[in-house]
N, C-alpha and C positions, 0 to 999 in steps of 0.2 A: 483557120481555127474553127473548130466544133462549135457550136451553140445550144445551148440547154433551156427550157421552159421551166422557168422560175414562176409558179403558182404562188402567189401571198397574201396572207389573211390581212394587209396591213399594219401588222404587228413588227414591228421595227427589231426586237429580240429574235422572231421567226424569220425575216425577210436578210439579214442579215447573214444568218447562219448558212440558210440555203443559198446564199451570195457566195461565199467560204468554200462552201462545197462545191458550187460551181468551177470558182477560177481552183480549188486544187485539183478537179478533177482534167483541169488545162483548157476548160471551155471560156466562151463567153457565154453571156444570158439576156434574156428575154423578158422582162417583168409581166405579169398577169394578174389583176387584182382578182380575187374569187368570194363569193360570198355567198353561204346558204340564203336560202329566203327567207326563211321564218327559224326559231326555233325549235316548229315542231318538225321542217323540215331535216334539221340539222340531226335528230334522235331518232328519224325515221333513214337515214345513211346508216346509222348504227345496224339497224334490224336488216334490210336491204343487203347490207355488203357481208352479212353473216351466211347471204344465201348465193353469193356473188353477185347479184343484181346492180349495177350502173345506170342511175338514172339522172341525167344531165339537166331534169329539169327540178333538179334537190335542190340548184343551185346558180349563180346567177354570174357571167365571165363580163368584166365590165371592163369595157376598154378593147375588146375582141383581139383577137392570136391573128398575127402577121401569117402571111404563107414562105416564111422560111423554114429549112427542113432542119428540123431540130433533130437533137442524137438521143434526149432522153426530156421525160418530164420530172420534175423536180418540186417538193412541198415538202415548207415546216408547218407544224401545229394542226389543232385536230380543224382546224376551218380549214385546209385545204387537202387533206390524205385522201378525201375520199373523190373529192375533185380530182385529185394526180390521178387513180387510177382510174377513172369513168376517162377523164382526155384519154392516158397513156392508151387505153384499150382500143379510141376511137381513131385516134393519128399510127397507132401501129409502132408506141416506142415503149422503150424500157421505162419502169416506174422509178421512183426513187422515194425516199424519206427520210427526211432528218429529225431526229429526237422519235421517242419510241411512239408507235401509235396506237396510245392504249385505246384498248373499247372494240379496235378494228384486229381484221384480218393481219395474219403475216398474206396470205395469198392474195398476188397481183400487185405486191410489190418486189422489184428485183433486187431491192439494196435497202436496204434500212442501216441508217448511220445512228445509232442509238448510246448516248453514255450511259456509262457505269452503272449512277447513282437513282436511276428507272429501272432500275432490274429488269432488261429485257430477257426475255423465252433466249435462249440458245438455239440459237435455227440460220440454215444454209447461208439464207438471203439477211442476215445481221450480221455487223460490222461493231465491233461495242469499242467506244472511246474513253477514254477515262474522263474527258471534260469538255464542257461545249465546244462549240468550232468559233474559228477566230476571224470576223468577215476584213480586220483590216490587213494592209499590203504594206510593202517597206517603202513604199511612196509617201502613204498618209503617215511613219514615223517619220521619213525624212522632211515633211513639211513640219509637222507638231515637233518637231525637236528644234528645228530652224527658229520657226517663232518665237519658243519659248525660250530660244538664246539669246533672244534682242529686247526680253525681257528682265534675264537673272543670267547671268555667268559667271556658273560654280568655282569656286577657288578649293576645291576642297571633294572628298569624297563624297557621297551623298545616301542616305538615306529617306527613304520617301514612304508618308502614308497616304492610305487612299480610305476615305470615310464613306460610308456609304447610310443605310439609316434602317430602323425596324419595320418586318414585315410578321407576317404572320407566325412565323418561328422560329422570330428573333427581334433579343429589345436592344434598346439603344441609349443610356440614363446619363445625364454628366455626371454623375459620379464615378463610373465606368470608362468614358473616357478618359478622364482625367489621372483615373489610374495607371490607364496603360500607357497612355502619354509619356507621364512618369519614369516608368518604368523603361521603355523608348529611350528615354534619353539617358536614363542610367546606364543601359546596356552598351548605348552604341559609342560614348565616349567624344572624342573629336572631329567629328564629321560636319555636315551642311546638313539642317535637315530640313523636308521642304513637304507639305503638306496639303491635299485638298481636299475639302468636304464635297457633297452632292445634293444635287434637288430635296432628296428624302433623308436628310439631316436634320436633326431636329433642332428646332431655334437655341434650347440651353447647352446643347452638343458644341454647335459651332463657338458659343461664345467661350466656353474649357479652349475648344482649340485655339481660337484668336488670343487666349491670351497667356498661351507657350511663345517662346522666342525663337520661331520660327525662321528660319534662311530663308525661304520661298512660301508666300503662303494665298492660299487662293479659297475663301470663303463664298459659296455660291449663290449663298443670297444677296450678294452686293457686285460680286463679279462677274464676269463673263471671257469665261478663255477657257479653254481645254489643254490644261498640263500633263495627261497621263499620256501621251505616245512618248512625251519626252523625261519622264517617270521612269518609265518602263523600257526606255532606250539608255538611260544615262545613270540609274540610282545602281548602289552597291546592294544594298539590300530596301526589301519593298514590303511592306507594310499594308495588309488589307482587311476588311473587315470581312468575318466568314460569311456572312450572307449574299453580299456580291460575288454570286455564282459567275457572272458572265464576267467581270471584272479580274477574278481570281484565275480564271480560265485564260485570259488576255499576258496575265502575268507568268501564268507557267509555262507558256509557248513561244514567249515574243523577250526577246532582249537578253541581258545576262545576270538579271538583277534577281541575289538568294530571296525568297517569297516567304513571308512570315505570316499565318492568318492569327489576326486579332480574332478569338472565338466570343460571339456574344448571341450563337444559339442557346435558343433553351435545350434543355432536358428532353432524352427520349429520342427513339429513331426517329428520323426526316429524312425525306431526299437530300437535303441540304447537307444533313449529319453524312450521310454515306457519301456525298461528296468530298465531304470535307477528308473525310477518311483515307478515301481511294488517294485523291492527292498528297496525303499524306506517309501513306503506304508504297507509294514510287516514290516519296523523295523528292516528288515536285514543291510541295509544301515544307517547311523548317527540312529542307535540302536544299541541293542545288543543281539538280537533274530539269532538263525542259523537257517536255512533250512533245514527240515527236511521231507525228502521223501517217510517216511517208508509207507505212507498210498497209496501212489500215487501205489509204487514199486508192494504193497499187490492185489493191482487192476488190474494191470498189468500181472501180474502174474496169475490172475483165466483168465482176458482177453484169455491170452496164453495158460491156463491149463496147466501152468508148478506147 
């Protein structure tokens, strides 16, 4: 098996993704933490890579690179684009990127895996996804469904929400919940329904949830288990709050469960918004079509000459 040089900001949403890309691209990988030095150094890549210029001392490789012969270099987020291409150049492999890298060059990247909702340039070396990439495998469901069956075992069909909490443009109110809750249960009639909140739920949110009559219910300031592989392996229909990009993304690719987004953006375009859309213009979202990459992955992949 091939091996690929996974460059990471330490950012678990970026380290992840380019995990994703990895094993679909049928490699294994390499981890490499990377980090500018300074801030000024990080806005002085900016200016630098506008004139092609590669200077490895923008930035700092902690943990140093094995002498194994990798097939290509690989980096999500903007801490590590400009690293991929300064290594890529210097070890003599194909560059890659995941999510778009704004600010920087398309040149000296051979692959860029960019979703929809970035509105990336239209160009040779872009690959455009309609949702992020999914770093887990049918391993980590078949474990997360296992556990979560020596927990709760469904008698009944199942519908499942998944809570997530407000961020910059998107709120999150109990009274909001509690409506759609409602409504949840109005809609779906005689089922199991099994629910989890998240870290960035807010305290009066969870307490509307806890106190539905819930089948399964897993509150995260008191508990500790991961019920969404088995969510997302086992529910009829799945339930998400639209701001869990990465979440919503998890659900339209993995399992067989139809994906409903509870909308609680605000008003006005967002990347979020245009996510929200795209998914819902395939039919991933209040459909029941999944995401399927294989073609994007296959492009990708001569892109690299892997």
């Amino acid at each position: 098996m091939k091996t690929v040089l996974v460059l990471t900001d330490g950012k678990a949403g970026h380290e992840n993704q380019s995990k994703a890309f990895a094993r679909s691209l049928g490699c294994g990988f390499e981890l490499c933490p990377v980090r500018f030095r300074s801030r000024f150094h990080k806005l002085a890549s900016y200016a630098l890579d506008r004139f092609g210029m590669r200077s490895p001392g923008l930035f700092r490789i902690e943990g140093g690179i094995s002498g194994k012969n990798f097939a290509a270099v690989i980096g999500a987020g903007s801490g590590t684009f400009y690293a991929v291409k300064t290594l890529s150049r210097r070890l003599g492999l194909p560059a890659a990127a995941v999510l778009y890298p704004r600010g920087y060059s398309l040149r000296g990247f051979d692959c860029v895996m960019a979703p929809s909702f970035d509105n990336p340039r239209k160009a040779s070396n872009v690959v455009e996804i309609p949702a992020n990439l999914v770093a887990a495998d049918e391993e980590f469901y078949d474990r997360g469904t296992a556990e979560f069956l020596k927990l709760h075992a469904p008698k009944k069909d199942a519908v499942a929400v998944i809570v997530g909490g407000p961020n910059r443009v998107s709120t999150m109110s109990a009274v909001w919940m509690r409506r759609e809750l409602e409504r949840i249960f109005a809609e779906n009639g005689d089922v199991e329904y099994w629910v989890t909140t998240s870290r960035r739920t807010p305290g009066d949110v969870e307490e509307v949830v806890d106190s539905f009559p819930f089948d399964y219910k897993l509150i995260y300031s008191r508990d500790r288990f991961n019920p969404i592989p088995a969510f997302v392996r086992l529910a009829k229909r799945l339930y998400v709050t639209a701001e869990s990009t990465g979440m919503l993304s998890e659900a339209c690719t993995s399992g067989s469960a139809e994906v409903r987004a509870l909308d609680n953006l605000a008003p006005g375009q967002s990347k979020f918004r245009r996510f929200l859309d795209t998914l819902r213009a395939g039919g991933y979202v209040d459909g029941d079509r999944k995401i399927d990459l294989s073609a994007q992955f296959g492009r990708a992949r001569r892109l690299l000459g892997i």
